[in-house]
DRENVEX-774026 format. One record per residue: x, y, z of N, C-alpha, C in turn; residue number from 1. Coordinates in Angstrom, 3 decimals, m for minus. Layout:
! DRENVEX-774026
ATOM;X;Y;Z;X;Y;Z;X;Y;Z;NUM .
...
//
This chain:
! DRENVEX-774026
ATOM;7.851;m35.393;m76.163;8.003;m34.103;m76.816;9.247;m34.043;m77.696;1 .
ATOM;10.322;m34.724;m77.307;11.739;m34.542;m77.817;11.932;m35.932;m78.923;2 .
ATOM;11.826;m37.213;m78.653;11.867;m38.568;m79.097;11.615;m38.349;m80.468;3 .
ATOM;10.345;m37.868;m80.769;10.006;m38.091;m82.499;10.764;m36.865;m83.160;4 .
ATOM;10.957;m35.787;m82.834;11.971;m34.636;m83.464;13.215;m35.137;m83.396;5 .
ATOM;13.797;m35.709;m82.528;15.427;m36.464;m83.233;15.187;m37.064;m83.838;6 .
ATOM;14.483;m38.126;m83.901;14.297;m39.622;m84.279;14.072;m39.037;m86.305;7 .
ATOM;13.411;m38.258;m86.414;12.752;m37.271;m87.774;14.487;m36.464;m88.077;8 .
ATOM;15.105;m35.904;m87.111;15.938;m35.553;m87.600;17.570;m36.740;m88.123;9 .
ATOM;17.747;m37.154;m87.293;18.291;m37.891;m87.717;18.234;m38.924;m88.896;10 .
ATOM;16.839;m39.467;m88.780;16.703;m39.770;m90.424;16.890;m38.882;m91.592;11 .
ATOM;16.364;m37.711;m91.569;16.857;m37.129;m92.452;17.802;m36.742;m92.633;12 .
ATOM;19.035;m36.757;m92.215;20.413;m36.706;m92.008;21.317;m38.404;m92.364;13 .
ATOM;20.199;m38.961;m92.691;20.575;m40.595;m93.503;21.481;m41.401;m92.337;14 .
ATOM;20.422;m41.034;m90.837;21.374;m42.348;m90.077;20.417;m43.186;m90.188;15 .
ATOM;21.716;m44.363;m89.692;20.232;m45.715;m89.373;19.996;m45.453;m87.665;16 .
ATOM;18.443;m45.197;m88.027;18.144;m45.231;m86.349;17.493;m46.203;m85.184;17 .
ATOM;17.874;m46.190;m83.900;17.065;m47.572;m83.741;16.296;m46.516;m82.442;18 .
ATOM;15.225;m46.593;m82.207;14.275;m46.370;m81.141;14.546;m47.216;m80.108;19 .
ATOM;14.918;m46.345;m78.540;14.523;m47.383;m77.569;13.727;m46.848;m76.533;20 .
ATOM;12.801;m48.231;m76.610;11.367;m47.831;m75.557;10.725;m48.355;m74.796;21 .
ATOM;10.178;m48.652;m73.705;9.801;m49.663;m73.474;8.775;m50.223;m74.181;22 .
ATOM;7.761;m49.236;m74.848;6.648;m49.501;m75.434;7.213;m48.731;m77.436;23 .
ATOM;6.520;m49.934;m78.638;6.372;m49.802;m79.521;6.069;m48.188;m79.932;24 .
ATOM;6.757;m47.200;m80.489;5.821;m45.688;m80.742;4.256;m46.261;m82.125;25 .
ATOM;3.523;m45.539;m81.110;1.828;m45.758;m81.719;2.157;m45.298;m83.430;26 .
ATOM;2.866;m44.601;m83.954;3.318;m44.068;m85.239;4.871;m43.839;m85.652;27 .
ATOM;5.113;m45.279;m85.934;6.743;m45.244;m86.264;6.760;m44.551;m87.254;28 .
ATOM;7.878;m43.949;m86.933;8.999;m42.956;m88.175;9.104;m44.026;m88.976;29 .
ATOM;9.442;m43.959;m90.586;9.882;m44.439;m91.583;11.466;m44.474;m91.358;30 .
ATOM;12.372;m45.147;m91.918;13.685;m45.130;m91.568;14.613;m45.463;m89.804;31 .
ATOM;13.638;m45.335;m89.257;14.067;m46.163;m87.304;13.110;m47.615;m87.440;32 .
ATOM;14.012;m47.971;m86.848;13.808;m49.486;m86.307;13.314;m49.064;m84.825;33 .
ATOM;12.527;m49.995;m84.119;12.322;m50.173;m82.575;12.975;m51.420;m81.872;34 .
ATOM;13.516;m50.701;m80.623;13.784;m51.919;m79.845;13.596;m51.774;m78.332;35 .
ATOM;12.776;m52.950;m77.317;12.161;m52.618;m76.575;12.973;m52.917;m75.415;36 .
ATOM;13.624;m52.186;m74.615;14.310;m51.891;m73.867;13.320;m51.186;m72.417;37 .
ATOM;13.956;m51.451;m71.223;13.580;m50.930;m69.857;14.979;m50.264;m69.379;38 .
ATOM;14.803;m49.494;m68.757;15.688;m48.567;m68.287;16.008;m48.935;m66.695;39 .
ATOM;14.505;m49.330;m66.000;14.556;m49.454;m65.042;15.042;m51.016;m64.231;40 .
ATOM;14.798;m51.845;m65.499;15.539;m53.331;m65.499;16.392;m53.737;m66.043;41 .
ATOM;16.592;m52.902;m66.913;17.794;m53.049;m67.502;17.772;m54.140;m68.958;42 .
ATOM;16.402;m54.669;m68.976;16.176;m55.849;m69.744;16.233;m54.816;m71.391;43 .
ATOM;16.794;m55.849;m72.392;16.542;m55.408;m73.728;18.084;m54.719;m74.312;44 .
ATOM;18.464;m53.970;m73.534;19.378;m52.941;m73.608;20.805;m53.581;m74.410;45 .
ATOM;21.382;m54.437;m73.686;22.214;m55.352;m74.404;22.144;m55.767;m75.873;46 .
ATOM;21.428;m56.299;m76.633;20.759;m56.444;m78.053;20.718;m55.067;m78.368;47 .
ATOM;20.316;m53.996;m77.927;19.818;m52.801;m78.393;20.994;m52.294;m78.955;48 .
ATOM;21.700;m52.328;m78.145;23.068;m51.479;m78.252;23.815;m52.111;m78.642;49 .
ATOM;24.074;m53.429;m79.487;24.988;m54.014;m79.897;25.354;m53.150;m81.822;50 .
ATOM;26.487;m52.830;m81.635;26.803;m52.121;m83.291;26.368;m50.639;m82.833;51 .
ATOM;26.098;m50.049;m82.210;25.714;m48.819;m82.551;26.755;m47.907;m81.703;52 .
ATOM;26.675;m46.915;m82.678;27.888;m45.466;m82.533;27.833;m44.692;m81.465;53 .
ATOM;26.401;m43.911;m81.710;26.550;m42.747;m80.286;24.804;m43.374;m79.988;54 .
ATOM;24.298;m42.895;m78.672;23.413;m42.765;m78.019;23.113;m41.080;m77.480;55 .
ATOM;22.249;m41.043;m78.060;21.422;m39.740;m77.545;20.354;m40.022;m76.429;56 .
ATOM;20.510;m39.876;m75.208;19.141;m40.420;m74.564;18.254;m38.761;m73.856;57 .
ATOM;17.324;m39.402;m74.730;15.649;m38.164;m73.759;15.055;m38.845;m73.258;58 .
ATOM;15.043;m40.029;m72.649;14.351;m40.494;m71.975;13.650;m39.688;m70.854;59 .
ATOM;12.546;m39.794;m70.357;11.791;m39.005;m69.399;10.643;m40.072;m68.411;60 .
ATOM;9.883;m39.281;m67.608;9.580;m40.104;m66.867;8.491;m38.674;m66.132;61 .
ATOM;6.951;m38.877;m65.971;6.684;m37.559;m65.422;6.361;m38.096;m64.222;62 .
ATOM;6.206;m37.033;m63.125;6.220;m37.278;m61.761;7.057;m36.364;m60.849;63 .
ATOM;7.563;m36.171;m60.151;8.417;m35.434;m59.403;9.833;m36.435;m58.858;64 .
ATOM;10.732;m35.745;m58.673;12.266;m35.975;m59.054;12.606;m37.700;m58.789;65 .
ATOM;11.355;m37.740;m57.157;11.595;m39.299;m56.122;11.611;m40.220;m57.428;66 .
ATOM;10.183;m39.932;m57.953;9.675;m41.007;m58.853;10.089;m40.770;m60.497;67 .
ATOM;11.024;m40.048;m60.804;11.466;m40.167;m62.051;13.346;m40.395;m61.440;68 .
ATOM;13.871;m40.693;m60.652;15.119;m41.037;m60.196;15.483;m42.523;m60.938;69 .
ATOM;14.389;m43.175;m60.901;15.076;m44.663;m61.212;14.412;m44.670;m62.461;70 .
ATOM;14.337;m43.593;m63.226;14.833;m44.077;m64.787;15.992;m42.895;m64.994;71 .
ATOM;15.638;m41.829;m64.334;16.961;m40.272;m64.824;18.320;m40.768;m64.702;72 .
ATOM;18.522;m40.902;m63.221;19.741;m41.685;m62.663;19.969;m42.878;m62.573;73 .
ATOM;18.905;m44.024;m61.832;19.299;m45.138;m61.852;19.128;m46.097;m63.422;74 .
ATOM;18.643;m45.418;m63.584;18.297;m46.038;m65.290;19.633;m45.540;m66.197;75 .
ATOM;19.795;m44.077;m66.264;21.030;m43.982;m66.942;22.313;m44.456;m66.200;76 .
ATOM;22.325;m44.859;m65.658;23.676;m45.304;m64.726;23.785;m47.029;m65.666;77 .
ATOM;22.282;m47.627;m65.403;22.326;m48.607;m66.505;22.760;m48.670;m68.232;78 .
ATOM;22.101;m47.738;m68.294;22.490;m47.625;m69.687;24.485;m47.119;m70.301;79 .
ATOM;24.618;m46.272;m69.322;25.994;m45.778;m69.655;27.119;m47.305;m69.538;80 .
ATOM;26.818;m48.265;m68.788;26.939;m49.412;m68.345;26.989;m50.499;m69.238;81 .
ATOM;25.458;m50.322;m70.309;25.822;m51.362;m71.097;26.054;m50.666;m72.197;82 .
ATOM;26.496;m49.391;m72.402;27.056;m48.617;m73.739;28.432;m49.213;m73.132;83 .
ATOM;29.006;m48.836;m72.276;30.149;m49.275;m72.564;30.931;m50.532;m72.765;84 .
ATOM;29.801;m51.302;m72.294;30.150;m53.321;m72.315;29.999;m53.303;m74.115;85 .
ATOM;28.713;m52.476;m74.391;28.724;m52.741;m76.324;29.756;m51.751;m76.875;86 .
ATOM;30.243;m51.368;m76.456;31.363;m50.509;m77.587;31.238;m48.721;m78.041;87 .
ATOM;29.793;m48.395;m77.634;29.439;m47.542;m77.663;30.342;m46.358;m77.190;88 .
ATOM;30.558;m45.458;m78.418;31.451;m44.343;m78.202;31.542;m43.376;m78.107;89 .
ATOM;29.885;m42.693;m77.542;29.513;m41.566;m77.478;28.015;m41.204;m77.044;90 .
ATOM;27.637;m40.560;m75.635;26.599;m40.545;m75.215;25.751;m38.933;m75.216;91 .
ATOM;25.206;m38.864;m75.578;24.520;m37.472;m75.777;23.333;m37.235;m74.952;92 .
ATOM;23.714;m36.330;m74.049;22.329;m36.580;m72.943;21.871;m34.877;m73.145;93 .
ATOM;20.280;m34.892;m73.140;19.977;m33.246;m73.115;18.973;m33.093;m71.755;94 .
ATOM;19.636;m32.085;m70.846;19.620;m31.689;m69.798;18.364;m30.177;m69.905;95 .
ATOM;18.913;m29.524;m68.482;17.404;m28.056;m68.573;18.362;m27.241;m68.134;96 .
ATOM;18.340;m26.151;m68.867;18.534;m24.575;m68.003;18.576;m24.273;m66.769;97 .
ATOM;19.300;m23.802;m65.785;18.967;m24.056;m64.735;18.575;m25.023;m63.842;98 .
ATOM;19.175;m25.849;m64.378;19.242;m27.761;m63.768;19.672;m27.395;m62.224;99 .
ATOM;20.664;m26.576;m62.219;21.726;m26.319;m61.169;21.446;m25.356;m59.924;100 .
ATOM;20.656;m24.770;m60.832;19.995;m23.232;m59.757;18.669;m23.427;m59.299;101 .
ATOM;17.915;m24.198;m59.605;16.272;m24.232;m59.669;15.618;m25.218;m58.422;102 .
ATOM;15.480;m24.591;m57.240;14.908;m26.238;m56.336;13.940;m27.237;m56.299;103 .
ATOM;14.120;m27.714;m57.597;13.133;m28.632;m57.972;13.365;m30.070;m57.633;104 .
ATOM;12.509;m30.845;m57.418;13.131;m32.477;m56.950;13.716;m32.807;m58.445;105 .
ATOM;12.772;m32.600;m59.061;13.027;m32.971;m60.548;14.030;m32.750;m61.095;106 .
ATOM;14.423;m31.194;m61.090;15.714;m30.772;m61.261;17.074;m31.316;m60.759;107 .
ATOM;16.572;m31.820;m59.584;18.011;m32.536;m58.754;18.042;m33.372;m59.394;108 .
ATOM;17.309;m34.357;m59.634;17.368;m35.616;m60.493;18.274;m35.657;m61.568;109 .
ATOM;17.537;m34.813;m62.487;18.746;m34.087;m63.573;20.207;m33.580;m63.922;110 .
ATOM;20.309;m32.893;m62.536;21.504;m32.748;m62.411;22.297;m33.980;m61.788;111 .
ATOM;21.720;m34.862;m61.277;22.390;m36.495;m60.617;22.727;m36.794;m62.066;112 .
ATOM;22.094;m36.994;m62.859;22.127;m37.408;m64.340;22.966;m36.830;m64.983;113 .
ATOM;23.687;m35.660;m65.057;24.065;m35.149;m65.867;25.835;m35.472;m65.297;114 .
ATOM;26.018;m35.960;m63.766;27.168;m36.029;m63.290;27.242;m37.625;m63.332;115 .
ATOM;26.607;m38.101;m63.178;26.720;m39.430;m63.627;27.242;m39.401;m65.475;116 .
ATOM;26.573;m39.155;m66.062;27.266;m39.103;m67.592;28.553;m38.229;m67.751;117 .
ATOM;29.069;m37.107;m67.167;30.477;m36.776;m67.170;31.272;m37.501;m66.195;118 .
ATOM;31.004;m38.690;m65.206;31.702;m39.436;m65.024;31.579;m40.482;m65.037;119 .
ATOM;30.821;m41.082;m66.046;30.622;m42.160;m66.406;31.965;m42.703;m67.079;120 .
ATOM;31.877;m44.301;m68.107;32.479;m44.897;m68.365;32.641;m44.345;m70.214;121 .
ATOM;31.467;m43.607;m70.408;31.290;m43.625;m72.115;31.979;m41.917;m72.495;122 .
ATOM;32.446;m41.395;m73.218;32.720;m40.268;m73.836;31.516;m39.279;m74.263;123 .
ATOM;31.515;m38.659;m73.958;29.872;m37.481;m73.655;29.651;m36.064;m74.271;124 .
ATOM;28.635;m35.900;m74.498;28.326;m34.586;m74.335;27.380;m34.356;m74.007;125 .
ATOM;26.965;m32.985;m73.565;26.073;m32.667;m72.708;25.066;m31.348;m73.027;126 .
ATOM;23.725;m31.248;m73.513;23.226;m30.688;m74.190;22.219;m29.729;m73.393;127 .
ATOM;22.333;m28.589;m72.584;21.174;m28.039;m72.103;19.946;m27.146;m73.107;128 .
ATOM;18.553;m27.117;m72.100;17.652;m26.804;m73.542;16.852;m26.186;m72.320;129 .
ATOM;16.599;m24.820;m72.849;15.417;m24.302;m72.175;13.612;m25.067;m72.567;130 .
ATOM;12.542;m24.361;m72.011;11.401;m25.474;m71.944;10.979;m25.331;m73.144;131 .
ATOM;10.133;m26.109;m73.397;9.757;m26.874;m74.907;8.278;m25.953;m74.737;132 .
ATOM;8.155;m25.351;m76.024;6.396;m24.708;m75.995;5.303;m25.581;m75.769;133 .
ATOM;5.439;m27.080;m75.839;4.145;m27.770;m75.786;3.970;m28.247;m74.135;134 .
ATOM;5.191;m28.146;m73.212;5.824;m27.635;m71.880;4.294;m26.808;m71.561;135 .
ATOM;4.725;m25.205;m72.142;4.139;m24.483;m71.595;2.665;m24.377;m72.226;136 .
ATOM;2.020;m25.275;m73.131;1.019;m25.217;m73.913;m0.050;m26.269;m72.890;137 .
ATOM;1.039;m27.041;m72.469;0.228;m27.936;m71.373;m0.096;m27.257;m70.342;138 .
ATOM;0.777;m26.502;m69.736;0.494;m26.136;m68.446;m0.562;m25.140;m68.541;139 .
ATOM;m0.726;m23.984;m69.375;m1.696;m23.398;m69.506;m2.779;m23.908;m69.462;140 .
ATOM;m3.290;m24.712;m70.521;m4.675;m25.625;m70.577;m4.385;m26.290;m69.256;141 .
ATOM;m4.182;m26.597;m68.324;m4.100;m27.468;m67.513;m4.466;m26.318;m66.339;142 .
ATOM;m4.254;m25.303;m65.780;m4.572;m24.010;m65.494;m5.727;m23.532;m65.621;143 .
ATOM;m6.044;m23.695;m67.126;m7.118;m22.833;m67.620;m8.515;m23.338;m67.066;144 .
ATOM;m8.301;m24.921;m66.892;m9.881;m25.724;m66.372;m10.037;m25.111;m65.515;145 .
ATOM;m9.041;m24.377;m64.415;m9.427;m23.214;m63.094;m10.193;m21.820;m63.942;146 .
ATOM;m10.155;m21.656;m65.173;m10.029;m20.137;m65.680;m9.131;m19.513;m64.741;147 .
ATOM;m7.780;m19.714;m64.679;m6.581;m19.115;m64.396;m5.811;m19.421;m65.414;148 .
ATOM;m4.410;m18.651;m65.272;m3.404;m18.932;m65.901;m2.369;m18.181;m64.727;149 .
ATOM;m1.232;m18.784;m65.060;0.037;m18.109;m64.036;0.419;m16.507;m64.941;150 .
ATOM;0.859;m15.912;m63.619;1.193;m14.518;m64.500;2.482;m14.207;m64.093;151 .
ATOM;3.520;m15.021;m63.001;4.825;m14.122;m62.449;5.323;m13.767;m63.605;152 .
ATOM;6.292;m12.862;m62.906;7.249;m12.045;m63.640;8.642;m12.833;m64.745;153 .
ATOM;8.317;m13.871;m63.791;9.949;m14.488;m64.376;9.942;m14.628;m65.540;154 .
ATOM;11.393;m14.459;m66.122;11.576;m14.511;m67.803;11.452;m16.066;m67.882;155 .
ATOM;11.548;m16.819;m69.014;11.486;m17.655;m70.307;11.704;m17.109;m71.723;156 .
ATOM;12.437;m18.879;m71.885;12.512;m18.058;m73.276;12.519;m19.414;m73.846;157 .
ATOM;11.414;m19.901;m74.163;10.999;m21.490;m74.590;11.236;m21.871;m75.849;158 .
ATOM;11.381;m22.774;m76.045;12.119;m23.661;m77.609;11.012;m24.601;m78.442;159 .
ATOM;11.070;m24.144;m79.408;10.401;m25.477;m80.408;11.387;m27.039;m80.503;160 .
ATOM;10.966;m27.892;m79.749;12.104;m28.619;m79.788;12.339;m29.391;m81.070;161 .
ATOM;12.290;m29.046;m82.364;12.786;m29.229;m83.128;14.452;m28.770;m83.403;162 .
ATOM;14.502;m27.255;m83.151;15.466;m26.805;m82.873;16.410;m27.789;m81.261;163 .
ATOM;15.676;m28.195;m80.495;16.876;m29.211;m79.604;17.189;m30.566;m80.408;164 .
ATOM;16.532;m30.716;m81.379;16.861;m31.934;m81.596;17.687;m32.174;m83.194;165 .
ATOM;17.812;m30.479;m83.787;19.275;m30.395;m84.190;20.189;m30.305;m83.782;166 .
ATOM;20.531;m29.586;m82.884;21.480;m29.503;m81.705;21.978;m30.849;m81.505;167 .
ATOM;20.927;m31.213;m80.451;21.294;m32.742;m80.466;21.855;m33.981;m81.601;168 .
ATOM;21.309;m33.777;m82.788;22.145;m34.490;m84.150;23.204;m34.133;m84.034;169 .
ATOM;23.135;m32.442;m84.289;24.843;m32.005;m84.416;25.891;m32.638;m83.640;170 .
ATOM;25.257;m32.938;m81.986;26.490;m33.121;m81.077;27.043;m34.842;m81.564;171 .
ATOM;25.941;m35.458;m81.838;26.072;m36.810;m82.178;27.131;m37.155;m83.551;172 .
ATOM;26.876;m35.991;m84.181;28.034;m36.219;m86.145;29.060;m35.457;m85.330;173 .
ATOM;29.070;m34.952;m84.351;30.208;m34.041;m84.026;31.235;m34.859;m83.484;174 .
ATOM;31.197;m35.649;m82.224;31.690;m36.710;m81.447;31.799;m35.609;m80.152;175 .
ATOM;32.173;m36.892;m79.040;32.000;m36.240;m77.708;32.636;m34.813;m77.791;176 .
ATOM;31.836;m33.946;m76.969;32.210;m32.231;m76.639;32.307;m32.023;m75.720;177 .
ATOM;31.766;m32.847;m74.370;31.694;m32.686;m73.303;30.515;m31.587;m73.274;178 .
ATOM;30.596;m30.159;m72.500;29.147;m29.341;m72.068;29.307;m28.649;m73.118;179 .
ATOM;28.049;m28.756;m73.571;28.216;m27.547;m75.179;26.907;m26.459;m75.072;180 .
ATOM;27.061;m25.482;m75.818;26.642;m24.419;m76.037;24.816;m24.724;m75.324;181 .
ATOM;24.058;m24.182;m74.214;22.550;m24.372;m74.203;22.130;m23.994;m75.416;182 .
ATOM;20.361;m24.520;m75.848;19.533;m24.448;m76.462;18.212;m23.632;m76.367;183 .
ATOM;18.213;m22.429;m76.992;16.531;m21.857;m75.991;15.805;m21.218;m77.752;184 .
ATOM;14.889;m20.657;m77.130;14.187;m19.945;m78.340;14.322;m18.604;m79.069;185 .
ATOM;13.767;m18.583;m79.398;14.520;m16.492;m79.973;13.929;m15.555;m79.394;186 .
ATOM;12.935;m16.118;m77.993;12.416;m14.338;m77.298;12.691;m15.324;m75.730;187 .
ATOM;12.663;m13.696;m75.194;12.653;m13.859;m73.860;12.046;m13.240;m73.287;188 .
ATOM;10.792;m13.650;m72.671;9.557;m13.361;m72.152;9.041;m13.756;m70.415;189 .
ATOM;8.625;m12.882;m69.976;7.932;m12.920;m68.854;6.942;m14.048;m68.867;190 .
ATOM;6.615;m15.245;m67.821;5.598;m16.332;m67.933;4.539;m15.081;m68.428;191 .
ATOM;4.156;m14.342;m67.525;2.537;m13.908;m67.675;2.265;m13.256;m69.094;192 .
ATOM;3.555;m12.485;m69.917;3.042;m12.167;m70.853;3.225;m13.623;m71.832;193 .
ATOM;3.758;m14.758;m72.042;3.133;m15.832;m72.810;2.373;m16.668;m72.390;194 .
ATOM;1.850;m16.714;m71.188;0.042;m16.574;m70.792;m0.950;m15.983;m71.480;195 .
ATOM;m0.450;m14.332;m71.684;m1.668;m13.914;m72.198;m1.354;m13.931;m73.821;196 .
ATOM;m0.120;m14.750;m74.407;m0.015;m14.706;m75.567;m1.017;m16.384;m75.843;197 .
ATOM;m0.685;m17.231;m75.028;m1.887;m18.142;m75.300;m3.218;m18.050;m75.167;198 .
ATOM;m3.823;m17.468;m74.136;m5.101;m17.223;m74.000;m5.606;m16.515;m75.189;199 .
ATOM;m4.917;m15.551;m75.510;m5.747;m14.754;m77.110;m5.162;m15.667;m78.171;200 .
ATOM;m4.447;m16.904;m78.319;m4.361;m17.792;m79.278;m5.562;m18.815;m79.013;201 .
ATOM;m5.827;m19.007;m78.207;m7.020;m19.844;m78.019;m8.099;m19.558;m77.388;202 .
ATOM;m8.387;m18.054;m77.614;m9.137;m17.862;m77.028;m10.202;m18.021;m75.625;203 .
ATOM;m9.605;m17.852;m74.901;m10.004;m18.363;m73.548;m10.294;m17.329;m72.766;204 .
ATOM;m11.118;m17.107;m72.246;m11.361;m15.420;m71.083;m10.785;m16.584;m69.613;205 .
ATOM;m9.762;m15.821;m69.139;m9.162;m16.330;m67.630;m8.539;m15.181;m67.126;206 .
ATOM;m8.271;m15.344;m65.800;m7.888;m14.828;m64.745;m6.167;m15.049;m65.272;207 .
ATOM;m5.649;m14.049;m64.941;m4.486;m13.797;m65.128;m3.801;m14.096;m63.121;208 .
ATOM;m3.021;m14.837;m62.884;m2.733;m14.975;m61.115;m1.526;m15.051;m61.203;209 .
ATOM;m1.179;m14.635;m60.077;0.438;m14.788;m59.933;0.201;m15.714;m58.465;210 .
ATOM;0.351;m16.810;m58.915;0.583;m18.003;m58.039;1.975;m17.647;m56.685;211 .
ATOM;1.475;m18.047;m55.627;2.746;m18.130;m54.930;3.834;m18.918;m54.707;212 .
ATOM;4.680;m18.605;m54.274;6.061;m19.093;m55.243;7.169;m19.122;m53.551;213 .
ATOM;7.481;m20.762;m52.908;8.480;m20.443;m52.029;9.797;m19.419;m52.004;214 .
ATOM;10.557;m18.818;m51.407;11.243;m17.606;m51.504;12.296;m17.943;m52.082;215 .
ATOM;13.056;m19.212;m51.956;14.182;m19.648;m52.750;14.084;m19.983;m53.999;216 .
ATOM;12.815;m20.424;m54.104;12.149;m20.589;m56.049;12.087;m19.364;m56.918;217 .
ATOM;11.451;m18.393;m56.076;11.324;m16.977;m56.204;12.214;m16.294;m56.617;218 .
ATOM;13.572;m16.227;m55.689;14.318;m15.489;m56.292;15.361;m16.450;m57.406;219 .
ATOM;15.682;m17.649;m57.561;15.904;m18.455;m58.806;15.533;m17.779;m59.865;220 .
ATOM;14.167;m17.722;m59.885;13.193;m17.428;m61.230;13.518;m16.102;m61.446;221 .
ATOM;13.089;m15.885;m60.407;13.761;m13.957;m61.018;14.636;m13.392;m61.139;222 .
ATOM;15.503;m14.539;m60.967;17.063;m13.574;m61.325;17.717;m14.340;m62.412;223 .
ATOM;16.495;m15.339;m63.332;16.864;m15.436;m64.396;17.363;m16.836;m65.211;224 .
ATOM;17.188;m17.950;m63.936;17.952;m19.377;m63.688;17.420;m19.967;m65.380;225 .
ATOM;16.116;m19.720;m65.618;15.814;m20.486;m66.869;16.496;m20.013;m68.310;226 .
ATOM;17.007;m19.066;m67.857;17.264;m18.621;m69.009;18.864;m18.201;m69.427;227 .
ATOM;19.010;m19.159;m70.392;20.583;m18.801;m70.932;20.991;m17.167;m71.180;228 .
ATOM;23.031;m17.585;m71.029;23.427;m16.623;m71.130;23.499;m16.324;m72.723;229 .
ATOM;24.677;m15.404;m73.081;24.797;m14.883;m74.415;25.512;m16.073;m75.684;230 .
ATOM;25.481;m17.113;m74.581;26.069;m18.288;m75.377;25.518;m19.116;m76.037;231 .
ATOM;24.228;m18.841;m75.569;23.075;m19.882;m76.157;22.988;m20.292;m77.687;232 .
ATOM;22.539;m21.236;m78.390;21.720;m20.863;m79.603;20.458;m20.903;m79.661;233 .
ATOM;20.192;m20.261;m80.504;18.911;m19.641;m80.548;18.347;m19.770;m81.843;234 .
ATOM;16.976;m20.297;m82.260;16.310;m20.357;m83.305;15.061;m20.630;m82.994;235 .
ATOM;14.461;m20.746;m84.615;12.948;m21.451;m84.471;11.954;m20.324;m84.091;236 .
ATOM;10.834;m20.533;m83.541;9.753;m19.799;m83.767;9.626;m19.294;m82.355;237 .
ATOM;8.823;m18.084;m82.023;8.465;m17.373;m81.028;7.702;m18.303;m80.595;238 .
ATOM;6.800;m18.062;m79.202;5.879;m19.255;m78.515;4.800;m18.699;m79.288;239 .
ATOM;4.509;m17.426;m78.845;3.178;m17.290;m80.110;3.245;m17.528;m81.541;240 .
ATOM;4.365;m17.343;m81.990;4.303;m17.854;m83.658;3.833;m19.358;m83.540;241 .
ATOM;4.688;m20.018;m82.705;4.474;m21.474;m82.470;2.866;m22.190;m82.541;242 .
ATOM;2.094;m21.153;m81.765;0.659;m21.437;m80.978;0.110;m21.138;m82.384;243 .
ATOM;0.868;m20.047;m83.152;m0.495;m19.756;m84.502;0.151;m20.531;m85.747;244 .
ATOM;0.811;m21.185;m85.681;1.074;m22.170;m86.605;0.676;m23.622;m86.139;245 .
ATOM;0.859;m24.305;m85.031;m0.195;m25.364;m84.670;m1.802;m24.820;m85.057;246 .
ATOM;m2.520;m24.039;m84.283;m3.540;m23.898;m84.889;m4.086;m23.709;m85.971;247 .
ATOM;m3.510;m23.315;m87.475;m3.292;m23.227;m88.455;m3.337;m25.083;m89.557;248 .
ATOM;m2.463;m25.299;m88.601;m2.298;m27.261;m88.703;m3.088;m27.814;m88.180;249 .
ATOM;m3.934;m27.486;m87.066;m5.216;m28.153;m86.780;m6.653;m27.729;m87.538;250 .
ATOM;m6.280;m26.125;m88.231;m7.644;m26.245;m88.809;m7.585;m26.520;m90.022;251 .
ATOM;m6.469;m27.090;m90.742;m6.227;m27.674;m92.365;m6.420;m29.194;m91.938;252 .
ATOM;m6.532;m30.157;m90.915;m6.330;m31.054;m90.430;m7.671;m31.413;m90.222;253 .
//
């Protein structure tokens, strides 16, 4: 979700970029190079990082926290490792909203990650980003095969991650900042009402549910964990603007 919006931004900002992945991207950017690197072996990484300035890593991994640990943490623990054996002088990692408050395995993971890079060996900054609309574009359709959709109360306030992945440039031309300003979108919305802002974007007749929710998740969510304070920045498109401009691009497409 995040990888090709830096990778796009930063070229256009005239860096030289190098991709690292384990696998080739199916549609390279013009202007990035690839280089095939493991996180979890550590193989590649050395060559990768030889000459280069800052590192931005989004690396991801889906699964729950157990099974994304040995690329979040044990993988970046590698990498901060051989940034600093290559010279590398600046690591840019983008983190979640409520990394800290939220009892997610996943979330813990994240936050292991995020203390590992402020005490790591490399000079840092640290980028939080509320959820990405194609985040919540999945989960809906993924829902919807029930004809449900989730309806709690809890706010969001979700990001086009184009907008994280200026942010993220910025912190990179900027040099290390250490924790800088979160990233979210320009509304802040209840899940259930951008539920029912997707369902009438795609028309779907579903059940509107308010799923149950353990009591410590519960009150997290509702008292607001996803969602930045007055410090945030904020841009880019509403989730429904978002939903009617993809669809718009799929029916010129």
């Amino acid at each position: 979700m995040l990888g090709r919006p830096v990778v796009a931004e930063l070229v256009r900002r005239g860096h030289d970029v190098r991709v690292l992945s384990r696998n080739a991207p199916r549609r390279p950017q013009p202007g990035s190079t690839h280089h095939a690197v493991d996180l979890v072996s550590g193989s590649g990484l050395r060559d990768a990082l030889a000459g280069v300035d800052a590192v931005i890593e989004a690396a991801n991994t889906p699964g729950s926290g157990r099974k994304a640990r040995p690329v979040l943490v044990d993988g970046t623990r590698r990498l901060l490792d051989a940034e600093a054996l290559a010279g590398v002088g600046h690591h840019v990692a983008i983190s979640i909203v409520g990394v800290d408050a939220v009892p997610l395995s996943y979330y813990r993971a994240k936050l292991a990650q995020e203390r590992l890079v402020e005490q790591g060996p490399v000079a840092w900054s640290i980028v939080r980003a509320t959820q990405f609309h194609e985040l919540l574009d999945w989960i809906f359709t993924m829902t919807a095969r029930a004809r449900i959709v989730p309806a709690m109360g809890f706010p969001l306030a979700p990001v086009d991650p184009r907008v994280v992945a200026r942010a993220l440039a910025d912190a990179a031309e900027a040099g290390p900042g250490g924790r800088l300003a979160p990233v979210a979108g320009p509304q802040v919305a209840p899940l259930g009402e951008l539920a029912r802002d997707w369902a009438r974007a795609r028309d779907r007749r579903v059940l509107a549910l308010a799923l149950p929710l353990a009591p410590r998740m519960k009150r997290a969510l509702a008292g607001g964990a996803l969602v930045p304070g007055d410090e945030a920045v904020t841009g880019g498109p509403s989730f429904a603007e978002w939903l009617r401009s993809r669809d718009a691009a799929a029916a010129v497409a």
